[in-house]
C-alpha positions in Angstrom: -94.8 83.6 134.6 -98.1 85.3 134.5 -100.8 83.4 135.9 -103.7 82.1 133.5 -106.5 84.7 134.2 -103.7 87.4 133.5 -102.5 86.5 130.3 -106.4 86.2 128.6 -107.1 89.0 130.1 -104.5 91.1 128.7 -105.4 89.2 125.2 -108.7 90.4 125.8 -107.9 94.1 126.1 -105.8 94.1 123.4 -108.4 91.9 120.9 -111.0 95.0 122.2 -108.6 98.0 121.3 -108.2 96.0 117.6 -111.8 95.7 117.4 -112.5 98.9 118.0 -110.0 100.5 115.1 -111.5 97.4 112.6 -115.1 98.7 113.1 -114.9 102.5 114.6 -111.9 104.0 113.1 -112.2 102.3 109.3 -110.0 99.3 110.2 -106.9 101.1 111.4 -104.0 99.5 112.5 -103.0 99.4 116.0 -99.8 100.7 114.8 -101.6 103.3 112.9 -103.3 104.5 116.2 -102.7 107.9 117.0 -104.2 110.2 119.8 -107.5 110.9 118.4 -108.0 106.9 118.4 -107.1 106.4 122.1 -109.2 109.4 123.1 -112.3 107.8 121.1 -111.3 104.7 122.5 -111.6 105.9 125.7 -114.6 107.7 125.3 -116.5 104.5 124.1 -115.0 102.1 127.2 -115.3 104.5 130.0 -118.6 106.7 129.2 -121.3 105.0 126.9 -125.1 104.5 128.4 -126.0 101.3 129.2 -124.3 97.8 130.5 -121.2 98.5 128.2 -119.5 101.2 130.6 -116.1 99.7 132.5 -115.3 101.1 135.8 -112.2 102.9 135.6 -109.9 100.1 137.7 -110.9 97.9 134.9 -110.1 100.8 132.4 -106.8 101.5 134.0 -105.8 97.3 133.8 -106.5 97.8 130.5 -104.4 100.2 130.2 -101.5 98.9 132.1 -101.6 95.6 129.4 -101.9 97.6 126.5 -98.9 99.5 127.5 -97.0 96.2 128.6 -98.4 94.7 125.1 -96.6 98.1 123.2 -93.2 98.1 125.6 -93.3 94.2 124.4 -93.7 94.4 120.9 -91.2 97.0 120.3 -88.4 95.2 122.3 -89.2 92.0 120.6 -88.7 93.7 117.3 -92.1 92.9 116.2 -91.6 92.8 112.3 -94.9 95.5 112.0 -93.3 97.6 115.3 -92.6 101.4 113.7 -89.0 101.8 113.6 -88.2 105.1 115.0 -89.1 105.7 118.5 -87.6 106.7 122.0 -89.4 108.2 125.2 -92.6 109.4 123.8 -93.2 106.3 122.0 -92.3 104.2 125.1 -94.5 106.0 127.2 -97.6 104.0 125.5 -101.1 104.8 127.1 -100.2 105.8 129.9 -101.3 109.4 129.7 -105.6 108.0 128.7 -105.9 106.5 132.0 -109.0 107.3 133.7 -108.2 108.6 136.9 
């Protein structure tokens, strides 16, 4: 079992990624998300001016839950998981970490 802390903080990061495709990418679903989202994505969590910039351990913890969240969902059988799948949709966001 997860402790507390963990499991809102992997809440958190994935209520963020949602927010961010409701109000930057015209209210895209996550399962809608392509590469161009997560790049954007990444662009406005690891680079803006101002207090909103992450360092990139808390980007890469992001990261790591939203790629637990994915591998999750999909072997849950989510009923809005996409269907078709194998290794490249396994591998999750692992390749927008920010190291």
């Amino acid at each position: 079992m997860r402790a507390e802390n963990s499991v809102l903080g992997y809440a958190r990061d994935v209520m963020l990624l949602l927010r961010f495709l409701e109000a930057s990418r015209y209210g895209k679903s996550i399962w809608a998300c392509d590469g161009d989202d997560l790049r954007a994505y990444t662009r406005v969590r690891l680079w803006p001016t101002g207090p909103d910039a992450v360092s990139v351990g808390t980007w890469n913890r992001s990261v790591a839950a939203l790629d637990q969240w994915v591998a999750w969902s999909l072997d849950a059988g989510s009923p809005s998981a996409p269907r078709s799948g194998g290794r490249e949709q396994r591998r999750g966001l692992s390749g927008y970490r920010g190291t």
